[in-house]
N, C-alpha and C positions, 0 to 999 in steps of 0.2 A: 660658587662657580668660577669665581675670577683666581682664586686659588689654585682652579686642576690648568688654568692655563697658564699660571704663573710658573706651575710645574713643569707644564709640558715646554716651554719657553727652556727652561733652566735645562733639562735634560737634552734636548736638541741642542742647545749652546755647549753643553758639555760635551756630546759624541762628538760635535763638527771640530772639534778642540782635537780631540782624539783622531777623528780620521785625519786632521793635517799632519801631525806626528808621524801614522803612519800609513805606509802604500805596499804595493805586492812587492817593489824592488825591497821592502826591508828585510822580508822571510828569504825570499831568493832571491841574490844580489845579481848585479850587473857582471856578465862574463868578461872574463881575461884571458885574451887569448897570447901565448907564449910565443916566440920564435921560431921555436918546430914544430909549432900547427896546435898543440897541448889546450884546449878549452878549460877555463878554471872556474869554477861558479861556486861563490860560499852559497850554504843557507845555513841559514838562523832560526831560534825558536823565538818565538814573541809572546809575552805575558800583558795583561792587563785590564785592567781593574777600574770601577769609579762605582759616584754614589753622588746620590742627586737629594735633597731635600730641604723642603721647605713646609709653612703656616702661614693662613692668614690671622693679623690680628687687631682686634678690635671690630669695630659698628662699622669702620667706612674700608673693613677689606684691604687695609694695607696687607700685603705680600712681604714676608721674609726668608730668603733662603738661601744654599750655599750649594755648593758642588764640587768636585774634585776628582781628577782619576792620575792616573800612571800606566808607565808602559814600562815593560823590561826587556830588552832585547839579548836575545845571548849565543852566540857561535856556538853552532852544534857539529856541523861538517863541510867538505869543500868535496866538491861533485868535481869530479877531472876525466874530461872527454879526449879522447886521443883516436886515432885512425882505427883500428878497432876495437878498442876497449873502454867501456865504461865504470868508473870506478867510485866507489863512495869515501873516502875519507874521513872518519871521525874525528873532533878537536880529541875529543877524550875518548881512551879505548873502552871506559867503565861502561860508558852510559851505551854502549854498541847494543845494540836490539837484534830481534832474531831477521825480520825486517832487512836490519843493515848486512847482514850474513849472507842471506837469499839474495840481495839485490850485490853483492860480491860473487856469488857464486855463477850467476846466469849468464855474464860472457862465456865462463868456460865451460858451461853447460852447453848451450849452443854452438862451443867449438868444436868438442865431441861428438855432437851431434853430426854438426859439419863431416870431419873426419869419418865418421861411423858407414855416414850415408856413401862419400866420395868411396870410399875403400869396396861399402856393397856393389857400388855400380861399377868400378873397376872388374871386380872379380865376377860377377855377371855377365862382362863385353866379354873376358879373358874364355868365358867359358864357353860361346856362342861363337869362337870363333874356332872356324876348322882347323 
């Protein structure tokens, strides 16, 4: 019994290892705001990993064990916020998902839409009036 709590001791010492490495500012980073108002915000992809184990050995329950983990951190894109446009950024164009496509397309989805609507309602006053 003094073994599961040798483990659980090691495993807990391990993740608390882990969560001080890392926090939410690591995936999305702290914004940068530019001179002409331009909002910059990297995010990142974060990896990682560990492994906890241990035995007791012998008659008096000595405890033996180790632990270890890793993290990887790795620029994926830079989010850039401007006066009306939201824009995604890729470090690399390869790794662009369908995702990063759609979330480029939907400012001028909604500009569209804008336009579509203003021009209906125009030509509706236009039409109603003697």
């Amino acid at each position: 019994m003094e073994g599961n709590k040798g483990i659980a001791e090691l495993m807990s010492a391990t993740m608390s290892g882990l969560r001080e490495m890392v926090d939410v500012n690591t995936i999305v980073g702290e914004p940068v705001t530019t001179a002409d108002g331009t909002t910059i915000i990297p995010v990142t992809r974060l990896s990682m990993g560990f492994c906890t184990g241990g035995s007791d050995y012998g008659a008096n329950s000595n405890f033996g064990g180790g632990g270890g983990g890793g993290v990887k951190v790795s620029p994926v894109a830079f989010l850039i916020v401007s006066d009306q446009t939201v824009k995604l950024l890729p470090v690399t164009g390869a790794n662009e998902t369908t995702f990063d496509k759609i979330a480029d397309l939907i400012p001028k989805v909604i500009k569209q839409a804008e336009t579509f609507l203003d021009n209906r309602k125009a030509k509706k006053q236009q039409e109603e009036q003697p």
